[in-house]
N, C-alpha and C positions, 0 to 999 in steps of 0.2 A: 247156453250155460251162463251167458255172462248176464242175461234179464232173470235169472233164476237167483243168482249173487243178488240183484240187484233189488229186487223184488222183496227177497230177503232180510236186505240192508233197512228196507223201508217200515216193509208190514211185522217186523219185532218188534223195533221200538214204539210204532203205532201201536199195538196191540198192550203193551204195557203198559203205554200213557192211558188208555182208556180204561184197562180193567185200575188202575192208580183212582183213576180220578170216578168211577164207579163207588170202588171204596170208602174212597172220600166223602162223597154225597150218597149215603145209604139215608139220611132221614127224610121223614115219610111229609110230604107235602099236598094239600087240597086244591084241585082246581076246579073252579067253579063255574059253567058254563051258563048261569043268570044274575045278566046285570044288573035286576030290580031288586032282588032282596038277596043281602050276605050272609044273612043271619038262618032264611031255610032257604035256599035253593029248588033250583027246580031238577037240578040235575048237577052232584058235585064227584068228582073222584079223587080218590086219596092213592097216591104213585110215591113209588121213591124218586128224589131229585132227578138222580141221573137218568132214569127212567122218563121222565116228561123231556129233558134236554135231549137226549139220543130223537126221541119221538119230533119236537122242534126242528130237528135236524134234518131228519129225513122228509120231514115235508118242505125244507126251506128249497129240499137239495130238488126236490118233483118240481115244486113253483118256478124253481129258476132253471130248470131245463125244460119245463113248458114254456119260458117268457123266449127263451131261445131260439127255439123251435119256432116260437111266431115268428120272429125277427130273423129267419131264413127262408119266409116265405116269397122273397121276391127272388132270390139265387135259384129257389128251385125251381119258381115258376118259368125262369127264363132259361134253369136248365133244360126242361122238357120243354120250352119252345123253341130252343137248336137242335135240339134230340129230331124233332118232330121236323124241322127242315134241312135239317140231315138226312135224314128219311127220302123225305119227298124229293131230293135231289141225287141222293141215288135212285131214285126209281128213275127219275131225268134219264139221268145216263144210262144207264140200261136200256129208256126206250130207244134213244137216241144210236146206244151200240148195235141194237136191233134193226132200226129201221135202215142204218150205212153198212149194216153184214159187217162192221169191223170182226175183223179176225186175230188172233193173237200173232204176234209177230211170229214167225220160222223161225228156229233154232240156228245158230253161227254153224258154218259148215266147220267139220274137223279141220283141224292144220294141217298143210299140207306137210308130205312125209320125203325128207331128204334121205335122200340115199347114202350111202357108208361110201366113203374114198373106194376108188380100185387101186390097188396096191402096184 
């Protein structure tokens, strides 16, 4: 209940700052994807502002959780090489319980039962 308030609290006023600032920036801007000539392009598209900035955005937000994602490759690698001798060392012990017939301990014997006063 209380991430549902909270959640709330957050994605309203986000949601308003954005469609705000949408509104804001409705005029119609060119981006030109050839360096060599400004004047004909080889390839240009015409977006509304907020429309190229949203799009800016979400590429920023891919790049920098791929640049992440690299930069946890050494945590993982070293996760999966404990994972992996974890492993191998419970197999250890299991051969090990195997080869001694360890046995699971016996159960505590009940307590013993006193007898009631004789009157």
């Amino acid at each position: 209940m209380f991430r549902k308030i909270l959640t709330g609290l957050v994605i309203v006023p986000l949601a308003v700052v954005i469609v705000a600032f949408a509104v804001a920036n409705r005029q119609m801007v060119t981006v030109s994807f050839d360096p060599f000539s400004s004047t004909a392009p080889a390839y240009a598209a015409t977006v509304p502002l907020f429309v190229l900035i949203f799009i800016v955005l979400i590429l920023g937000v891919i790049v920098g959780g791929f640049a992440a994602w690299l930069g946890q490759a050494k945590w993982r690698r070293g996760h999966r090489r404990l994972r992996d001798e974890v492993h191998q060392l419970r197999s250890e012990v299991d051969t090990i319980e195997a080869r001694m017939m360890i046995k699971p301990a016996p159960p505590d014997p009940p307590p013993p039962v006193i007898p009631p006063p004789i009157p």
